[in-house]
PDB file of the backbone (N, CA, C, O) and the ligand in Angstrom, with CONECT records:
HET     ZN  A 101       1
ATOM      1  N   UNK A   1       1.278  63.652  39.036  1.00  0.00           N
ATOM      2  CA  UNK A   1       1.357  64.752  38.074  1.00  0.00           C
ATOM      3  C   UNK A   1       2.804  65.190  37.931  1.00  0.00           C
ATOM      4  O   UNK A   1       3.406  65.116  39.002  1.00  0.00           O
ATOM      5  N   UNK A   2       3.541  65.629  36.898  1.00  0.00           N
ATOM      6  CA  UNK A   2       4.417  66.125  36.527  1.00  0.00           C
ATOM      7  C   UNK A   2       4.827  67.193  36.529  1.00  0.00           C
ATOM      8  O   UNK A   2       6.058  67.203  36.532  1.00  0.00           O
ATOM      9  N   UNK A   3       4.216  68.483  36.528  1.00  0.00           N
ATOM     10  CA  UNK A   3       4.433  69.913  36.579  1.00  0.00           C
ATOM     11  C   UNK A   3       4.463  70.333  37.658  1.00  0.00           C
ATOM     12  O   UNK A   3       3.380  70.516  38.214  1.00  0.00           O
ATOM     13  N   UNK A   4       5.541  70.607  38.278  1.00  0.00           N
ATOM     14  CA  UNK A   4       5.691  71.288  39.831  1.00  0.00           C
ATOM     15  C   UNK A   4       6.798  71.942  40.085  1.00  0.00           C
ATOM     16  O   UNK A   4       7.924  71.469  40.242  1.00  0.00           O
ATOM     17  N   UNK A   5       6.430  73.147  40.129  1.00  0.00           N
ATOM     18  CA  UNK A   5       7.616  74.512  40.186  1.00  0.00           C
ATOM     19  C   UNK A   5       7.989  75.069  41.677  1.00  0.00           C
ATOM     20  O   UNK A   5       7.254  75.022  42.664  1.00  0.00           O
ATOM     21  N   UNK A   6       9.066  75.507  41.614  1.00  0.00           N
ATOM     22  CA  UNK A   6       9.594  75.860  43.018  1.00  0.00           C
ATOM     23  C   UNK A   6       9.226  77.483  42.847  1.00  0.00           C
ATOM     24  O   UNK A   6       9.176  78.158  41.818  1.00  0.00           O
ATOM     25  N   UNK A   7       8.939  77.932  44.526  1.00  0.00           N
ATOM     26  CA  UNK A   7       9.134  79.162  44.308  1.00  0.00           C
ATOM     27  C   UNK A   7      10.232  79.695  44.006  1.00  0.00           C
ATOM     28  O   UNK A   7      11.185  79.019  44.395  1.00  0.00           O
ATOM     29  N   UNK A   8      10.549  80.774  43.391  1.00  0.00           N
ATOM     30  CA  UNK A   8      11.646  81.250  43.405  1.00  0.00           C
ATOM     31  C   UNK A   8      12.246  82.664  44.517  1.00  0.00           C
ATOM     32  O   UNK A   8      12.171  83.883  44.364  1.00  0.00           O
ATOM     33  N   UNK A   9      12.700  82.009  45.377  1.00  0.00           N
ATOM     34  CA  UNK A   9      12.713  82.545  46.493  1.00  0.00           C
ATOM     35  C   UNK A   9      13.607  84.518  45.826  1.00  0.00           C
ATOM     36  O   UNK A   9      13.414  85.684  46.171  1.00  0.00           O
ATOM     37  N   UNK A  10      14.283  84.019  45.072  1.00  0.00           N
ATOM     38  CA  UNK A  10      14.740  85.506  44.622  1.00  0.00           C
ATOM     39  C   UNK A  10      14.413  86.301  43.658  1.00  0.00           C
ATOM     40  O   UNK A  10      15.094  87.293  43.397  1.00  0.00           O
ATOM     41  N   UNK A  11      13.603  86.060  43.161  1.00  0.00           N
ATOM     42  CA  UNK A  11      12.296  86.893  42.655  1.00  0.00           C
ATOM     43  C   UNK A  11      11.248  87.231  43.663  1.00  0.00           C
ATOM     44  O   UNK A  11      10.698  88.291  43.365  1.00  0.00           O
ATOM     45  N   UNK A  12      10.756  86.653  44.824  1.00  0.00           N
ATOM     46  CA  UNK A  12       9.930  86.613  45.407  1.00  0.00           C
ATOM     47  C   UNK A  12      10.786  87.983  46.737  1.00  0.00           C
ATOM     48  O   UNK A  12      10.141  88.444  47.679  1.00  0.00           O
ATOM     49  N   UNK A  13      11.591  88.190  46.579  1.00  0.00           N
ATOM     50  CA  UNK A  13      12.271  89.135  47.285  1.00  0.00           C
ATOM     51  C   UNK A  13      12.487  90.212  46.470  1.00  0.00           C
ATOM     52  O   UNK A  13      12.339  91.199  47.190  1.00  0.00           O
ATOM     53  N   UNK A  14      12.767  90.571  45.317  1.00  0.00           N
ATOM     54  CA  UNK A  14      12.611  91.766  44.769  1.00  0.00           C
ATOM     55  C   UNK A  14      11.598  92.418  44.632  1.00  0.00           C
ATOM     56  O   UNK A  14      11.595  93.644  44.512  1.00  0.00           O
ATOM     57  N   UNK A  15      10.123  91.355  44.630  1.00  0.00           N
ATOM     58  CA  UNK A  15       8.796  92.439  44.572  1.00  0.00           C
ATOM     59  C   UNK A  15       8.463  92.811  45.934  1.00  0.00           C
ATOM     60  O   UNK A  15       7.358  93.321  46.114  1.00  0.00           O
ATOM     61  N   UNK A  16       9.561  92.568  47.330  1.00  0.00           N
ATOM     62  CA  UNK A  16       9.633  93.143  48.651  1.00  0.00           C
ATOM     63  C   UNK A  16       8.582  93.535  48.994  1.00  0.00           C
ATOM     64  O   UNK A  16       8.231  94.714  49.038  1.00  0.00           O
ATOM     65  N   UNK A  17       7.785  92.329  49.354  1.00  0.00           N
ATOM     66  CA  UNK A  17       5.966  92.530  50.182  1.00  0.00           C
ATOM     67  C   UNK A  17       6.609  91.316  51.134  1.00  0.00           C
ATOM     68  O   UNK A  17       5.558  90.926  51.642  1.00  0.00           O
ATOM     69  N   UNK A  18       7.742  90.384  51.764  1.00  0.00           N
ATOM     70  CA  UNK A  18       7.724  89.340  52.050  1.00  0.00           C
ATOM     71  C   UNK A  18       7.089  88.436  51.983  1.00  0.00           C
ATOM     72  O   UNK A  18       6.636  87.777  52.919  1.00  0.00           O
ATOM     73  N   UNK A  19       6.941  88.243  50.668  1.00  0.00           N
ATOM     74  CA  UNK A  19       6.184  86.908  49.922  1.00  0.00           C
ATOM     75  C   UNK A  19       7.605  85.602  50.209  1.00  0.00           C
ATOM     76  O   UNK A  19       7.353  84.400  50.123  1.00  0.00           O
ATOM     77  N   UNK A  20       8.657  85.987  50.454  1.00  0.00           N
ATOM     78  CA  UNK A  20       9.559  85.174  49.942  1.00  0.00           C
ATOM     79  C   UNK A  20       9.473  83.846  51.385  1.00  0.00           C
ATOM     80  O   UNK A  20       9.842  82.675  51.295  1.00  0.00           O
ATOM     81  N   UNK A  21       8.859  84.552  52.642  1.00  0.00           N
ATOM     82  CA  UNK A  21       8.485  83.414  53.896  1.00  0.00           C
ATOM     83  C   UNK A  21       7.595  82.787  53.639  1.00  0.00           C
ATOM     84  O   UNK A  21       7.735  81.640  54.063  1.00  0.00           O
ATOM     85  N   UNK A  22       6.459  82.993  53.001  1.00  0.00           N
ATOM     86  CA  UNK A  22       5.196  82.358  53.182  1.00  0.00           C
ATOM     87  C   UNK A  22       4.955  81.056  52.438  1.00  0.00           C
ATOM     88  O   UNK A  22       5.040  80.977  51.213  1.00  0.00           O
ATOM     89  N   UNK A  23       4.722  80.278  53.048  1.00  0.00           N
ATOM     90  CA  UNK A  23       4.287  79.044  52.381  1.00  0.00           C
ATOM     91  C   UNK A  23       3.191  78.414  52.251  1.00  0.00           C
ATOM     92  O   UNK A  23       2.727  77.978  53.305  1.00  0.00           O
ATOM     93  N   UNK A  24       2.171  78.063  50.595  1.00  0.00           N
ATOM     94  CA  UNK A  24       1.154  78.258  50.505  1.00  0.00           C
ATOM     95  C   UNK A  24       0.678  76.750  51.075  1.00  0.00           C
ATOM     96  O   UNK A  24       1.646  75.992  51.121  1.00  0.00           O
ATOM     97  N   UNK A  25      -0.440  76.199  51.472  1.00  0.00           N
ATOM     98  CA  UNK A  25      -0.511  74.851  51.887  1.00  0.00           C
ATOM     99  C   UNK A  25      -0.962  74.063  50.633  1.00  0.00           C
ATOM    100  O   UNK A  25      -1.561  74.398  49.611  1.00  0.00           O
ATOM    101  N   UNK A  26      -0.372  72.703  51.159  1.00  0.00           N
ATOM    102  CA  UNK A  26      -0.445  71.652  49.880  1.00  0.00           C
ATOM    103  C   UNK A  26      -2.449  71.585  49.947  1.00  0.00           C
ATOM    104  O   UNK A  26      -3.250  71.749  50.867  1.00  0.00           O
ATOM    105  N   UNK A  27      -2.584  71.290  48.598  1.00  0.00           N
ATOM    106  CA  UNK A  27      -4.183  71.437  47.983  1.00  0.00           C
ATOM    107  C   UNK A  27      -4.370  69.842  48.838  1.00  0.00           C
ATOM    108  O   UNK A  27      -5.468  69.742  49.385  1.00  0.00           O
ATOM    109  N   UNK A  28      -3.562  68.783  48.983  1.00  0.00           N
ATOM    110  CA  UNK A  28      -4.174  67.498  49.616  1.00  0.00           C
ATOM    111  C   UNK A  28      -4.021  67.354  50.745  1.00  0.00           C
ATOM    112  O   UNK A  28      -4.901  67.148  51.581  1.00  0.00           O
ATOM    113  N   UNK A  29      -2.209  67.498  51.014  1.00  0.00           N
ATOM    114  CA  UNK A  29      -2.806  67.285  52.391  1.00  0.00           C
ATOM    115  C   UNK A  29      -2.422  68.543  53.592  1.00  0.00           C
ATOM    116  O   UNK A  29      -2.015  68.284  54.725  1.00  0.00           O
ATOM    117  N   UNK A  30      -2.622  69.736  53.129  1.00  0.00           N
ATOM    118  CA  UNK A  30      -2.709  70.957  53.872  1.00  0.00           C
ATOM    119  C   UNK A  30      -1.074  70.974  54.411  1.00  0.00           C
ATOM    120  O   UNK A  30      -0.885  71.996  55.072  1.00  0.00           O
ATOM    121  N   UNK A  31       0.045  70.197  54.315  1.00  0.00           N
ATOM    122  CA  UNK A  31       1.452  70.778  54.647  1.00  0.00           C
ATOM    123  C   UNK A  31       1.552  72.142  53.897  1.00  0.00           C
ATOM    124  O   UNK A  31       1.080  72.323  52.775  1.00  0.00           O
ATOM    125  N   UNK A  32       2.175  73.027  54.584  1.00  0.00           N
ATOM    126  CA  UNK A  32       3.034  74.033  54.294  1.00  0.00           C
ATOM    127  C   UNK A  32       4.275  73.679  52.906  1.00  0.00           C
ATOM    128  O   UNK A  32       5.049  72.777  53.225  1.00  0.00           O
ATOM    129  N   UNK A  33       4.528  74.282  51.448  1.00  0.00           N
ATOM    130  CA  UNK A  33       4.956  73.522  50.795  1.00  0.00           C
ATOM    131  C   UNK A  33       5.397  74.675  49.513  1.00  0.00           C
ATOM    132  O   UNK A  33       4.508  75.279  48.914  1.00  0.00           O
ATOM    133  N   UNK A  34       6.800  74.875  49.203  1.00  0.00           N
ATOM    134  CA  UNK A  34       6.955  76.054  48.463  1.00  0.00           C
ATOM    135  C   UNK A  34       6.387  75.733  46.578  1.00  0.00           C
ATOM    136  O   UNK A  34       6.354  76.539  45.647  1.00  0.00           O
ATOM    137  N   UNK A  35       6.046  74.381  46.601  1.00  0.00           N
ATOM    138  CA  UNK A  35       5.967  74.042  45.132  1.00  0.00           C
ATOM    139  C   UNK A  35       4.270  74.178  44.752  1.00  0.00           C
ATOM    140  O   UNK A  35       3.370  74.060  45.583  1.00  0.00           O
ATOM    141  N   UNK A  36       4.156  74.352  43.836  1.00  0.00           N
ATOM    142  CA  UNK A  36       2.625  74.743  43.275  1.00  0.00           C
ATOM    143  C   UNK A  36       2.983  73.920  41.818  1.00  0.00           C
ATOM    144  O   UNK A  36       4.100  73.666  41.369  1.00  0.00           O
ATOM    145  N   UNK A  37       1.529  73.566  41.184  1.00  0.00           N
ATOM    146  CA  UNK A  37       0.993  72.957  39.651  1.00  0.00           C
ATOM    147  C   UNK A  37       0.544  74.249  39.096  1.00  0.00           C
ATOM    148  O   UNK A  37      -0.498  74.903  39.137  1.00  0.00           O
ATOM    149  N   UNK A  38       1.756  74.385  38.541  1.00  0.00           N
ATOM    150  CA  UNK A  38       1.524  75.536  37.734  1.00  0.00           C
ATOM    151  C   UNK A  38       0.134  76.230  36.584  1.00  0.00           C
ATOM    152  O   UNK A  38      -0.380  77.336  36.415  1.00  0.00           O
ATOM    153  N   UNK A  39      -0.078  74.528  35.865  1.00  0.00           N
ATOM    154  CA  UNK A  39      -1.064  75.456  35.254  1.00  0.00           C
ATOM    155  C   UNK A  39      -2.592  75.352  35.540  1.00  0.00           C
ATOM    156  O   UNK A  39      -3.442  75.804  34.772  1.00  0.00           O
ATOM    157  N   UNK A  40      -2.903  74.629  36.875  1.00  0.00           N
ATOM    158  CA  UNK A  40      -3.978  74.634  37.266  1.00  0.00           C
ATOM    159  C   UNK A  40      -3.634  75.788  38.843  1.00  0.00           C
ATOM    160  O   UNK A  40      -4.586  76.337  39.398  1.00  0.00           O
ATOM    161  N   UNK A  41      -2.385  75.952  39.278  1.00  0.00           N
ATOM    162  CA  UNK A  41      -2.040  77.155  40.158  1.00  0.00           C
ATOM    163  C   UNK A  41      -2.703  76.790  41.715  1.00  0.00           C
ATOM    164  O   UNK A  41      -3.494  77.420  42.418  1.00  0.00           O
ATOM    165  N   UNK A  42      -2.087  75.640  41.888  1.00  0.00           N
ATOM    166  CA  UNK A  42      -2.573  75.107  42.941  1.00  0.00           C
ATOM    167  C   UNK A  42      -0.553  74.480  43.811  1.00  0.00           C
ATOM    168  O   UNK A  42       0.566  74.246  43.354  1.00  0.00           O
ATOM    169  N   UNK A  43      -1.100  74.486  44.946  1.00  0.00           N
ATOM    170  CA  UNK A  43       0.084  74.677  45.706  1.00  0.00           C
ATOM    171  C   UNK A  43       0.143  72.968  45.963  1.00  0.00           C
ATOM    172  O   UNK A  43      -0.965  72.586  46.339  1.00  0.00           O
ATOM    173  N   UNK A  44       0.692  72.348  45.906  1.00  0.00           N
ATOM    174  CA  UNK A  44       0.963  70.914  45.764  1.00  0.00           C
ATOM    175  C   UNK A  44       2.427  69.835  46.190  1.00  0.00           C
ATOM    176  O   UNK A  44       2.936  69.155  45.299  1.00  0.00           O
ATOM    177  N   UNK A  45       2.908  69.809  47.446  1.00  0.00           N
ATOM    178  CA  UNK A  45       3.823  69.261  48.070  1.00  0.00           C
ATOM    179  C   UNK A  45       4.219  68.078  46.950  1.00  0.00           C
ATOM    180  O   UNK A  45       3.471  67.386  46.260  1.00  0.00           O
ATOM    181  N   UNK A  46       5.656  68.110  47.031  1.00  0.00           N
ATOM    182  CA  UNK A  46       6.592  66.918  46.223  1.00  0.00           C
ATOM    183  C   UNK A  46       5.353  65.533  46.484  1.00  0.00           C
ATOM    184  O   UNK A  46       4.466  65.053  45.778  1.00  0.00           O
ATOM    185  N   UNK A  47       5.802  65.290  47.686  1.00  0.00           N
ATOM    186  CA  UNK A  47       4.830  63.861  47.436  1.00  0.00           C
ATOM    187  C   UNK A  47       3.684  63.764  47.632  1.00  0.00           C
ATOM    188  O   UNK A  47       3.338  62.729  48.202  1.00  0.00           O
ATOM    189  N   UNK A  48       2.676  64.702  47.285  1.00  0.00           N
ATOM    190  CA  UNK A  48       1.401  64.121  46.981  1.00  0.00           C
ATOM    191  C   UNK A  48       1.414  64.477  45.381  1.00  0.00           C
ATOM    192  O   UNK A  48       0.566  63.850  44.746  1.00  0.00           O
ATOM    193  N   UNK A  49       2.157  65.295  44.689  1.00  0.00           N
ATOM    194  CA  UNK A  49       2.524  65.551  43.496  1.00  0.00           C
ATOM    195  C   UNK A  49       2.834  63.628  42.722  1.00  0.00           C
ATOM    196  O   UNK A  49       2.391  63.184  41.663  1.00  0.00           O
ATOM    197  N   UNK A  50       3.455  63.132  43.449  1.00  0.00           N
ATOM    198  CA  UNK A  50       4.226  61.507  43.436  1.00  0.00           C
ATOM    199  C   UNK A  50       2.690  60.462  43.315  1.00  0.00           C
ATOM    200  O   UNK A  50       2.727  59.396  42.701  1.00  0.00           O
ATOM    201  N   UNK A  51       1.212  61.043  44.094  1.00  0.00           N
ATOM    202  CA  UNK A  51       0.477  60.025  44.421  1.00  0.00           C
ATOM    203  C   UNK A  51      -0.851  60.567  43.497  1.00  0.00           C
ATOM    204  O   UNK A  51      -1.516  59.736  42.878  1.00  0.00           O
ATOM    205  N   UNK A  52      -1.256  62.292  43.439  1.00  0.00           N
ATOM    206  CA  UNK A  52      -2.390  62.081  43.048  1.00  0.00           C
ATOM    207  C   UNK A  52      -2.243  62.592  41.535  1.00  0.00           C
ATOM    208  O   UNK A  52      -1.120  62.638  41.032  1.00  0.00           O
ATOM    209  N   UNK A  53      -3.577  63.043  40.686  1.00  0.00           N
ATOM    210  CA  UNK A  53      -3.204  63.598  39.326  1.00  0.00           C
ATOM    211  C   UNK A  53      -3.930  64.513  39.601  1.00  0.00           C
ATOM    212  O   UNK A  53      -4.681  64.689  40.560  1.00  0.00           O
ATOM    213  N   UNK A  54      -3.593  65.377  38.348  1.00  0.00           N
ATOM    214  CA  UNK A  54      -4.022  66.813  37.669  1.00  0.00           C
ATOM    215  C   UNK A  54      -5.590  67.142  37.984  1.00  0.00           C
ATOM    216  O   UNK A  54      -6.189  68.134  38.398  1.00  0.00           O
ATOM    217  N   UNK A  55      -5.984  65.733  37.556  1.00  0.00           N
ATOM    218  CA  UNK A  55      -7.083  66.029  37.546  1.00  0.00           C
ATOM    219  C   UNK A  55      -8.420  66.138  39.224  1.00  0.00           C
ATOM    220  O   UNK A  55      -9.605  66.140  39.558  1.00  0.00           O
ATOM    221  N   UNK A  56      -7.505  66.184  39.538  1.00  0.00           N
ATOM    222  CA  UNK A  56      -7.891  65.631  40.904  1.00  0.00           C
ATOM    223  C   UNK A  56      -7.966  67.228  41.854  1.00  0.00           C
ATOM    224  O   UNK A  56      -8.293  67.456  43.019  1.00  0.00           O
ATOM    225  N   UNK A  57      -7.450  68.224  40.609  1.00  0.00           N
ATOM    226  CA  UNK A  57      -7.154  69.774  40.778  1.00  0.00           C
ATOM    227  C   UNK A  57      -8.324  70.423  40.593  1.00  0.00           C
ATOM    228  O   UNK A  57      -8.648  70.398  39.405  1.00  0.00           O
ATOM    229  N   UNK A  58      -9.138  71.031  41.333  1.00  0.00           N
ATOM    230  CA  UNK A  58      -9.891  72.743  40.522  1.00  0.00           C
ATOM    231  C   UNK A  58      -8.836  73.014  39.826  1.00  0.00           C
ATOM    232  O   UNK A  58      -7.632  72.919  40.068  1.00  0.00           O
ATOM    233  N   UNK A  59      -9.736  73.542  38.476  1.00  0.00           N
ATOM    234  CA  UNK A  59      -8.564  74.051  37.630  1.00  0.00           C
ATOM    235  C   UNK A  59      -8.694  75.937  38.004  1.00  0.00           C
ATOM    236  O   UNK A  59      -9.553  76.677  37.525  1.00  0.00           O
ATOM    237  N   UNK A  60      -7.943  76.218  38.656  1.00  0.00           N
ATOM    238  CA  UNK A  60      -7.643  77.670  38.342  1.00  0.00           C
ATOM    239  C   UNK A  60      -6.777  78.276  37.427  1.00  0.00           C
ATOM    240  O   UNK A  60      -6.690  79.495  37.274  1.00  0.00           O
ATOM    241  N   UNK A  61      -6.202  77.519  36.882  1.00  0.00           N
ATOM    242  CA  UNK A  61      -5.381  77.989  35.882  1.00  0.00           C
ATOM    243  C   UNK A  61      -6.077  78.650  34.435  1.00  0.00           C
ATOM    244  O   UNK A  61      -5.438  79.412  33.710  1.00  0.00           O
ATOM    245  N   UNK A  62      -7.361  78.265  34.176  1.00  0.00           N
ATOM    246  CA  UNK A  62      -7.599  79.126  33.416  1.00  0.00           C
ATOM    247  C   UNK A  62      -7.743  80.626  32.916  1.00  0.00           C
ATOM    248  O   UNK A  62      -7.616  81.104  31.789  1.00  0.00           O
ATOM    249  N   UNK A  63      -8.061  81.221  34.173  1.00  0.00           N
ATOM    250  CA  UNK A  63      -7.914  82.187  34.814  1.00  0.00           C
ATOM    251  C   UNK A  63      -6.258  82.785  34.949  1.00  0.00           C
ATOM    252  O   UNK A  63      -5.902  83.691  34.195  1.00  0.00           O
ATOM    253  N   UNK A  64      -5.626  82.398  35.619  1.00  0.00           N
ATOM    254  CA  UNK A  64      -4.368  82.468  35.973  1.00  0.00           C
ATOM    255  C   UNK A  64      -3.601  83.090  34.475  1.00  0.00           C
ATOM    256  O   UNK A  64      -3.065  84.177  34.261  1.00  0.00           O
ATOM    257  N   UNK A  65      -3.902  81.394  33.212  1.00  0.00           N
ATOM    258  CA  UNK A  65      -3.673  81.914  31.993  1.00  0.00           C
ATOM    259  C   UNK A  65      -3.515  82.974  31.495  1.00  0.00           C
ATOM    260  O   UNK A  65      -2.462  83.562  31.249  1.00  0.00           O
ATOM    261  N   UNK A  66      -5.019  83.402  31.243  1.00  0.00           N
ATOM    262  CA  UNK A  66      -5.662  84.585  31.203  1.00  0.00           C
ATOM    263  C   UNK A  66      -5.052  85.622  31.316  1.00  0.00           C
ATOM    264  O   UNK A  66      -4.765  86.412  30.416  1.00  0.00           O
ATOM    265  N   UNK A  67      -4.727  85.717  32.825  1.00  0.00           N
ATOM    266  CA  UNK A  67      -4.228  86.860  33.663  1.00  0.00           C
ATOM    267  C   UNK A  67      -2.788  86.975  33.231  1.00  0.00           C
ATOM    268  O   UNK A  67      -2.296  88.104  33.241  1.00  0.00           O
ATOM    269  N   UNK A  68      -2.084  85.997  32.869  1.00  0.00           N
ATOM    270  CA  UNK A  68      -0.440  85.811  32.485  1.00  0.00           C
ATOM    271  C   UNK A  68      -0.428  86.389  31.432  1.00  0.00           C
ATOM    272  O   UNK A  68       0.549  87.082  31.147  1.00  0.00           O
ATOM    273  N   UNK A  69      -1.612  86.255  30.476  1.00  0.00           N
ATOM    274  CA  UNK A  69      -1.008  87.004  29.002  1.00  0.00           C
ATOM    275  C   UNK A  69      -1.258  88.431  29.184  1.00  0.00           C
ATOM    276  O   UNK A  69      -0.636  89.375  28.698  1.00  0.00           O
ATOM    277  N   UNK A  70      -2.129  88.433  29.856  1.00  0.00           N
ATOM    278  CA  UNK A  70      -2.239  90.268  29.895  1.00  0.00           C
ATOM    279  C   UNK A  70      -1.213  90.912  31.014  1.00  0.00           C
ATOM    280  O   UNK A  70      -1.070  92.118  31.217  1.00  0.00           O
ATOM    281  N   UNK A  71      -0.658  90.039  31.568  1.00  0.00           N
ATOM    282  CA  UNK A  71       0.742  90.595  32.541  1.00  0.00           C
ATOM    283  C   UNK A  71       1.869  90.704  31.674  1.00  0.00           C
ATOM    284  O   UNK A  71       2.705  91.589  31.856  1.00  0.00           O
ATOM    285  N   UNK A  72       1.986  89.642  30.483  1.00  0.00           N
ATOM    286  CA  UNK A  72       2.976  89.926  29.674  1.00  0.00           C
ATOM    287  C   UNK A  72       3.092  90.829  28.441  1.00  0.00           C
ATOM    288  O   UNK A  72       4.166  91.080  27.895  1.00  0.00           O
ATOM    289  N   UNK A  73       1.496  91.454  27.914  1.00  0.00           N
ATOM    290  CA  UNK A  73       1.509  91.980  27.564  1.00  0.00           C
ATOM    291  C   UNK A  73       1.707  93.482  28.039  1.00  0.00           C
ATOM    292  O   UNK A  73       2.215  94.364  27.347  1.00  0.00           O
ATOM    293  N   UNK A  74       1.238  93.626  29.293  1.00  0.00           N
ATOM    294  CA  UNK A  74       1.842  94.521  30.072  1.00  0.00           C
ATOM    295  C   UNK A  74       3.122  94.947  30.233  1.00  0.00           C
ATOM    296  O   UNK A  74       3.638  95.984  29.816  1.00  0.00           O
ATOM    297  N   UNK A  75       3.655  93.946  30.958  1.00  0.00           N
ATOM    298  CA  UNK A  75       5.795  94.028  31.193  1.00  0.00           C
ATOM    299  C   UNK A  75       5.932  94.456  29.858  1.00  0.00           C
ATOM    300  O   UNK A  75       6.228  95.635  30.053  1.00  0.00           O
ATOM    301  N   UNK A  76       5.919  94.282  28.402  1.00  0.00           N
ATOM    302  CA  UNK A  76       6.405  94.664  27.417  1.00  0.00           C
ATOM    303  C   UNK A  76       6.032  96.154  27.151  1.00  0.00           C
ATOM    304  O   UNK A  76       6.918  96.774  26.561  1.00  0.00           O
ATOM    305  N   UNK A  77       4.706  96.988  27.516  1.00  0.00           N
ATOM    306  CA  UNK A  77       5.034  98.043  27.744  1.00  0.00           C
ATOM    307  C   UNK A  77       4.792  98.693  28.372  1.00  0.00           C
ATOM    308  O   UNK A  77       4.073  99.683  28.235  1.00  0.00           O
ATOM    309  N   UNK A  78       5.639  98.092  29.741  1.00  0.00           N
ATOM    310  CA  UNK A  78       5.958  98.827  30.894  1.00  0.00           C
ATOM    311  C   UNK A  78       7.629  98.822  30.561  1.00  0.00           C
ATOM    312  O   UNK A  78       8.411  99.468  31.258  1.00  0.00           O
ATOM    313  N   UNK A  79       8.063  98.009  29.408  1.00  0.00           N
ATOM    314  CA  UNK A  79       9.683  97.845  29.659  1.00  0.00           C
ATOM    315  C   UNK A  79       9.815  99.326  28.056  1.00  0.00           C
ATOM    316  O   UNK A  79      10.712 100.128  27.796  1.00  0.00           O
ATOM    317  N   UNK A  80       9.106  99.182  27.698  1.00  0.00           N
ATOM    318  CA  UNK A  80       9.415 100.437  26.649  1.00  0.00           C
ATOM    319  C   UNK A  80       9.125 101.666  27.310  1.00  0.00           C
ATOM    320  O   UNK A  80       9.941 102.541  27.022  1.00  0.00           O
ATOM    321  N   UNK A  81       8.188 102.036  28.139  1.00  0.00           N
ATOM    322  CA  UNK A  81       8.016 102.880  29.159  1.00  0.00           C
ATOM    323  C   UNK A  81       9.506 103.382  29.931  1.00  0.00           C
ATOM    324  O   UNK A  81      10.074 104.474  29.923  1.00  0.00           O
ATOM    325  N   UNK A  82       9.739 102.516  30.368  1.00  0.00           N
ATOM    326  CA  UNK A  82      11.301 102.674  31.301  1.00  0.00           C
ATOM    327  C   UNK A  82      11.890 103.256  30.423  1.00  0.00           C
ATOM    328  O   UNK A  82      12.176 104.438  30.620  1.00  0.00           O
ATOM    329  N   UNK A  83      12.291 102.568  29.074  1.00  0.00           N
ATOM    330  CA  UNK A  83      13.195 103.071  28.260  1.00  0.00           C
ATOM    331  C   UNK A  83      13.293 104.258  27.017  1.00  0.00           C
ATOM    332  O   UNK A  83      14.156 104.561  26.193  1.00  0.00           O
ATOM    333  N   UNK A  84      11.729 104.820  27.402  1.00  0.00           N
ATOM    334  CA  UNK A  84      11.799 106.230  26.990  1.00  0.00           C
ATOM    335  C   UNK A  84      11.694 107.458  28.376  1.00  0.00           C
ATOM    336  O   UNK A  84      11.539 108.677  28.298  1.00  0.00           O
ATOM    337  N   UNK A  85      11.847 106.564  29.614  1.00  0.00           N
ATOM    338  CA  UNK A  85      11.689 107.700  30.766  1.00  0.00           C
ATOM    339  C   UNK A  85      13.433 108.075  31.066  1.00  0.00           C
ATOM    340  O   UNK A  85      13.886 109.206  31.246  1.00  0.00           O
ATOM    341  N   UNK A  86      14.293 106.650  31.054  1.00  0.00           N
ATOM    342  CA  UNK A  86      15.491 106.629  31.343  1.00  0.00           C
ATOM    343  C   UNK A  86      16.193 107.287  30.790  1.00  0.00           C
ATOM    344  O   UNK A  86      17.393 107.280  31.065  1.00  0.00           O
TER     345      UNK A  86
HETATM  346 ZN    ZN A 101       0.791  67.241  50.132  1.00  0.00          ZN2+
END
């Protein structure tokens, strides 16, 4: 599979819960592993990313989707919020 994102360790420190240590385990073969398949939202080490496919995923990403547009519809006004409190 092709889609595999790193955490971003400095974002993961500004929402200061120490998310930025934890490492979720790979969906195949249970290593500890900062990269995840984003749109099925499954945690997925470089090389089993190299051996298996997508499909081979529960898809949670539908959900996830879901949840992303109404987070972004959110941040947009939570960011006009700020800027009539400021
Ligand atoms: Zn793996």
């Amino acid at each position: 599979m092709a889609i595999i994102e790193h955490e971003d360790k400095e974002v993961l420190k500004k929402w200061g819960m120490g998310l930025e240590s934890i490492l979720e385990h790979c969906h195949f073969c249970r290593k500890p592993t900062p990269y995840w398949h984003t749109n099925t939202n499954n945690p997925v080490c470089q090389e089993c990313a190299k051996t298996h496919r997508v499909s081979e995923l529960p898809d949670y990403g539908q959900r996830v989707r879901a949840m992303k547009r109404k987070e972004r519809a959110n941040a947009g006004i939570n960011r006009s919020r700020e800027a009539a409190s400021g």
